[in-house]
C-alpha positions as CSV (number, residue, x, y, z in Angstrom):
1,X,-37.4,-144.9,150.7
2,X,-34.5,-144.4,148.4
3,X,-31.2,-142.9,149.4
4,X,-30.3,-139.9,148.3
5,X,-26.7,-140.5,147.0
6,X,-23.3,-138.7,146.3
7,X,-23.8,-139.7,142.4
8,X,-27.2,-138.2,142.2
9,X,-26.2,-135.1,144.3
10,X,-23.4,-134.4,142.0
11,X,-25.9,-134.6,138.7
12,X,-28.0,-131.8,140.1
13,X,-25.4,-129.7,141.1
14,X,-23.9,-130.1,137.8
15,X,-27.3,-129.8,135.9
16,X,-27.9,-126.3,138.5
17,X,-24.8,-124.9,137.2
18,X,-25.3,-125.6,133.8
19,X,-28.9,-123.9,133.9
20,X,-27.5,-120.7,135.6
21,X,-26.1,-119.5,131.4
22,X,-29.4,-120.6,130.1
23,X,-31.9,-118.4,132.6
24,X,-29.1,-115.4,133.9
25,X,-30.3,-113.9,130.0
26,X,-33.7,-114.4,131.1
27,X,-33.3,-113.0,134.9
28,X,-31.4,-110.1,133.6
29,X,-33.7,-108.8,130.8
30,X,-36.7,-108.9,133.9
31,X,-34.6,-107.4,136.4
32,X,-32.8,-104.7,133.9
33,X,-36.4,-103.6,132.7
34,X,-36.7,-102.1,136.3
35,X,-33.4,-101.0,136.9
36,X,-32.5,-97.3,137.2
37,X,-30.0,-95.8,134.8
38,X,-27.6,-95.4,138.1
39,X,-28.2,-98.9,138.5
40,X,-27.4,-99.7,134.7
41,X,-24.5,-97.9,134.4
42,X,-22.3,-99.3,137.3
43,X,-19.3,-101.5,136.3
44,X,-19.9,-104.5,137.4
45,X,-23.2,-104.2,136.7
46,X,-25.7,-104.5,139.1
47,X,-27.6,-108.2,139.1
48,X,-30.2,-106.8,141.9
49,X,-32.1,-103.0,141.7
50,X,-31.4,-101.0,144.4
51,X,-35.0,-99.7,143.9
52,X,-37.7,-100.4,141.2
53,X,-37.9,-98.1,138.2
54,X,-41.2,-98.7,136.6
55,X,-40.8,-95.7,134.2
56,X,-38.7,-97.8,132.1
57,X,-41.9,-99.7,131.0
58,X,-44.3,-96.9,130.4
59,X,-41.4,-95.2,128.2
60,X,-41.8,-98.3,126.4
61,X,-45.2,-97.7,125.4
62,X,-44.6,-93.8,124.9
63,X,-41.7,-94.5,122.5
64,X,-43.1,-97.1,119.8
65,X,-46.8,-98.2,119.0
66,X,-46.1,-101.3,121.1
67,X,-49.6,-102.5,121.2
68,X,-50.0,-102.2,117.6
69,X,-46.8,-104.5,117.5
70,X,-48.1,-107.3,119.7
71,X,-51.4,-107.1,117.7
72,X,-49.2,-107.9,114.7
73,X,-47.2,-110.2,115.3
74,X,-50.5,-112.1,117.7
75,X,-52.0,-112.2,114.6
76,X,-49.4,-113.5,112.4
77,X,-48.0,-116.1,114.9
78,X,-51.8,-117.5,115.1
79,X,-53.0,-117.6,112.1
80,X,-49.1,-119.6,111.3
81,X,-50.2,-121.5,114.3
82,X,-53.9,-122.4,113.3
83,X,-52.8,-123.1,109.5
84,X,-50.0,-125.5,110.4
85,X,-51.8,-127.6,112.9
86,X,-54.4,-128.1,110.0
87,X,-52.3,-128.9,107.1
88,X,-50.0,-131.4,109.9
89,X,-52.9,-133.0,110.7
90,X,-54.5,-133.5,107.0
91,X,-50.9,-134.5,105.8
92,X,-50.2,-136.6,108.1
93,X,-53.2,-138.8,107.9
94,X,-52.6,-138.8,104.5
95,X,-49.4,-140.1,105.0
96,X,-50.2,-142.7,107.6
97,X,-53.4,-144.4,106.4
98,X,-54.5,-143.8,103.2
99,X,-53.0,-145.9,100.5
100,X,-51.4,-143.9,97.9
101,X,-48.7,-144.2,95.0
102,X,-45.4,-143.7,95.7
103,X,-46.5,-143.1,99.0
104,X,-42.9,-143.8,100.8
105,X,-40.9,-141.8,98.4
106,X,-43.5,-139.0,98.2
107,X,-43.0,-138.6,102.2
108,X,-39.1,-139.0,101.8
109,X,-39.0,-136.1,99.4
110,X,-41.6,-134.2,101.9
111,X,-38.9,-134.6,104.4
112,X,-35.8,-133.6,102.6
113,X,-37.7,-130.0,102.6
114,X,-36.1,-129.7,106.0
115,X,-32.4,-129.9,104.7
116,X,-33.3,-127.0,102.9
117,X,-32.5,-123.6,104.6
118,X,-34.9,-120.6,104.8
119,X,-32.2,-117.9,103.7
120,X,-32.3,-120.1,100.2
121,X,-35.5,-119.4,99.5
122,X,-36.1,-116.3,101.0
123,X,-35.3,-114.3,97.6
124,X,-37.9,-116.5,95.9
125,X,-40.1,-115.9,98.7
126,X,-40.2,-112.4,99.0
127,X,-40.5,-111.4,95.2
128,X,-43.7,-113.6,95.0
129,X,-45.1,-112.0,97.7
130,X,-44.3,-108.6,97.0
131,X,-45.0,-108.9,93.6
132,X,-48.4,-110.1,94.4
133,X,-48.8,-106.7,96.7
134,X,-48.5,-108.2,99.7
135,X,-46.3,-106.4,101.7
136,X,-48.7,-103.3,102.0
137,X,-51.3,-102.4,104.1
138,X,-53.8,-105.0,105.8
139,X,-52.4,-107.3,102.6
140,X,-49.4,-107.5,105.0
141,X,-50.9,-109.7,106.9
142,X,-51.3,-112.4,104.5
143,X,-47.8,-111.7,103.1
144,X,-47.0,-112.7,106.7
145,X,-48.1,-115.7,106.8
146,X,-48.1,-117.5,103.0
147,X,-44.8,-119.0,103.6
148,X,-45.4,-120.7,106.9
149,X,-49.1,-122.6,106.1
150,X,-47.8,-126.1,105.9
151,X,-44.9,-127.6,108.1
152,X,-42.4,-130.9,107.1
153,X,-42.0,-131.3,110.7
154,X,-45.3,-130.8,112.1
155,X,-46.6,-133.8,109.4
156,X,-43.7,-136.1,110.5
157,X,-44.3,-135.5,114.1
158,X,-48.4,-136.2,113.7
159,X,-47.9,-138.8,111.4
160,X,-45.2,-140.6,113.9
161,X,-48.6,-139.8,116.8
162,X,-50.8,-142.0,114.2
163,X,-49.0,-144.7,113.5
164,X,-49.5,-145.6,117.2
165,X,-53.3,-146.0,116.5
166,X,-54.1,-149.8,117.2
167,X,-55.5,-151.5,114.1
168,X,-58.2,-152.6,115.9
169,X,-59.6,-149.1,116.5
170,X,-59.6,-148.2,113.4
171,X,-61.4,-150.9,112.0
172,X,-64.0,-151.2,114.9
173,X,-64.8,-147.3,113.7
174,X,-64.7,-148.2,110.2
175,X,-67.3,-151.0,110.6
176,X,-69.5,-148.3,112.4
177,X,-69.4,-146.1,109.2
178,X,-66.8,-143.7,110.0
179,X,-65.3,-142.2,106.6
180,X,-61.7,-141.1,106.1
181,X,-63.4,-137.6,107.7
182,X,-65.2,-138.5,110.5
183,X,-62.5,-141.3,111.8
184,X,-59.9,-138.2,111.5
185,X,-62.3,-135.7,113.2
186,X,-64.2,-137.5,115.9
187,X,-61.5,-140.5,116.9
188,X,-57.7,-139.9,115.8
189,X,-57.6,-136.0,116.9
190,X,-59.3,-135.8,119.9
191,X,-56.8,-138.7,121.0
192,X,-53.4,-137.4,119.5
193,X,-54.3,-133.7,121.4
194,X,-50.6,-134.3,123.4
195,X,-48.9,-134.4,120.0
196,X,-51.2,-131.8,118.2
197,X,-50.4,-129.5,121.4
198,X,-46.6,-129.9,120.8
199,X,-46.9,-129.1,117.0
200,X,-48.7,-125.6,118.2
201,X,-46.3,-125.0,120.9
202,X,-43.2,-125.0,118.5
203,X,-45.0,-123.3,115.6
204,X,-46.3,-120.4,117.7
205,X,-42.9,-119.9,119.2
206,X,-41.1,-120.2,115.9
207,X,-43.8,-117.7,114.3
208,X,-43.3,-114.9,117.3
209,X,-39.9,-115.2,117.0
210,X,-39.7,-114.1,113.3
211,X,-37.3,-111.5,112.6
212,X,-35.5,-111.4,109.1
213,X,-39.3,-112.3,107.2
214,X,-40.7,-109.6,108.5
215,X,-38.1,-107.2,108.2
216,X,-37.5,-107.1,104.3
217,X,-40.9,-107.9,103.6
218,X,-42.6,-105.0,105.5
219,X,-42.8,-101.3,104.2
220,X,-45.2,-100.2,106.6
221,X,-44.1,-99.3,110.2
222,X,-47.7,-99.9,111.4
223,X,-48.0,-103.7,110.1
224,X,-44.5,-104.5,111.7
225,X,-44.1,-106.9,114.0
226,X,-42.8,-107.1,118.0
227,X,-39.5,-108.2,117.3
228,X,-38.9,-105.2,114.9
229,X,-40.4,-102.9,117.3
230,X,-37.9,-103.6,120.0
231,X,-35.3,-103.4,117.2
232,X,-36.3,-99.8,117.0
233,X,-35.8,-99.5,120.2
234,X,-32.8,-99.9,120.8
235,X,-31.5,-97.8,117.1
236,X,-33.8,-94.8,119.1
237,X,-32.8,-94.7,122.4
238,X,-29.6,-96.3,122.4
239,X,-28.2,-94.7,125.5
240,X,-30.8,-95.9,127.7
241,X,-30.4,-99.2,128.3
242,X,-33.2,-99.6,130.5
243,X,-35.8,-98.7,127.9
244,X,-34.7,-101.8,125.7
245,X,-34.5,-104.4,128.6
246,X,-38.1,-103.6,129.1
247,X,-39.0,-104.0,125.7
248,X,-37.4,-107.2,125.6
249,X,-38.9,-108.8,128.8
250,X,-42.8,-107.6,127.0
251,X,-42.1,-109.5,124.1
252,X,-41.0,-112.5,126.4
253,X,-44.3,-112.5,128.4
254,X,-46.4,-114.6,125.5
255,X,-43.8,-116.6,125.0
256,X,-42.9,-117.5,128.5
257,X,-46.2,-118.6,129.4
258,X,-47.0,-120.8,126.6
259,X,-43.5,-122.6,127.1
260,X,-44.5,-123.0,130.9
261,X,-48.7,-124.2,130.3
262,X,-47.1,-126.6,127.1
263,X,-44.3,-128.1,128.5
264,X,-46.0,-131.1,129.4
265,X,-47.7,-131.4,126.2
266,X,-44.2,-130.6,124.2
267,X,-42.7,-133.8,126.7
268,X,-45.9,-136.5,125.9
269,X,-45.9,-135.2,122.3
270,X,-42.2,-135.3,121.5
271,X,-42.0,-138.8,123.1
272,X,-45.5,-140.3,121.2
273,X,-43.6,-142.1,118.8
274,X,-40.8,-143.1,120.2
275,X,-42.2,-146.3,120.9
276,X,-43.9,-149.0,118.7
């Protein structure tokens, strides 16, 4: 059995204190949604209640359409999600097996679109899509999500996946007929599902996240999203605290979970190409 030594003692209690900054935001937004307003208004503040307040919650729900908001913003962040994963995969085959001209530079210049920040093309962005009339009504929706339907990254890190195909595979399926479509479809995806699970994960949590798109592009309250919702919050009912916390640890539910049931999946898919 190996020892357990002083050196590897002393990396987990430096790696436990340096996780306490990155979770005490998290623990405190939980706990502070059931905290009392005596128990929010105490200096220091309070880390544990003295006695659950669920009202803090339901004021939540009395105080802004908040199910209308996660329907928004459950429907923007998948149909981001869904549209991504498919353009990623498309692209990135593209990229790694078919033979096309330029085919090097083309995927350079692809990349360089990540050097280039959002809040520089936002203005461009947003009057296209409001000029189109996108911004209103159940068109909102698709304003929404235009931007976001193909992903630099997403491509880079699927077509990093396929490149680890052996080239025997791919010709023992070509010899037994498999097209371009079929060889994508029924062999390379159902085997790069690691890597396709860690392009979702990032996209879903970068799409339900949004807050400056949705904010200059929306006119109606009723098509805004979550994060604008709590953002109301807090401009409403400013003196309670409590109310906002709560609102805060709702949104983090979705997010929470798919970062805890795709870890593994962000790990394997992160890591597929590291190796050749």
């Amino acid at each position: 059995m190996k020892k357990f030594g002083f050196g590897q003692a002393a990396v987990y209690v430096v790696l436990g204190l340096a996780l306490i900054p990155v979770l005490f935001p998290i623990y405190y937004g939980f706990v502070g949604a059931v905290m009392g307003p005596g128990d929010l208004a105490t200096y220091p503040p309070a880390l544990v209640p003295h006695e659950l307040y669920w009202q803090n919650i339901t004021d939540v729900f009395r105080s802004v359409p908040l199910g209308r908001f996660y329907v928004n913003s459950a429907v923007q962040a998948g149909a981001i999600t869904v549209a991504q994963i498919v353009t990623s995969i498309l692209a990135a085959y593209a990229f790694a097996f078919l033979r096309l001209p330029a085919k090097a530079a083309t995927f350079g210049l692809f990349l360089a679109t990540l050097m280039v920040p959002w809040e520089a093309i936002i203005i461009p962005n947003y009057l296209a899509i409001s000029g189109w009339g996108l911004a209103r009504g159940g068109l909102a929706y698709l304003g929404l999500v235009l931007p976001f339907l193909a992903s630099a990254f997403g491509t880079f890190l699927l077509r990093q996946a396929f490149l680890q195909f052996p080239t025997e595979l791919r010709d023992a399926a070509v010899i037994d007929g498999c097209g371009h479509w079929r060889l994508l479809w029924r062999v390379i995806v159902p085997l790069s599902k690691p890597s396709i699970a860690a392009v979702g994960v990032y996209v879903f949590l970068s799409a339900w996240n949004q807050y400056f798109w949705p904010l200059i592009l929306i006119r109606d309250s009723e098509y805004q999203t979550l994060q604008i919702g709590i953002s109301q919050l807090n401009d409403a009912e400013a003196a309670q605290p409590g109310l906002v916390l709560a609102g805060v640890a709702l949104s983090l539910l979705p997010t929470l979970a798919v970062v805890l049931f795709g870890q593994r999946y962000i790990v394997r898919g992160l890591t597929a190409g590291a190796l050749r």
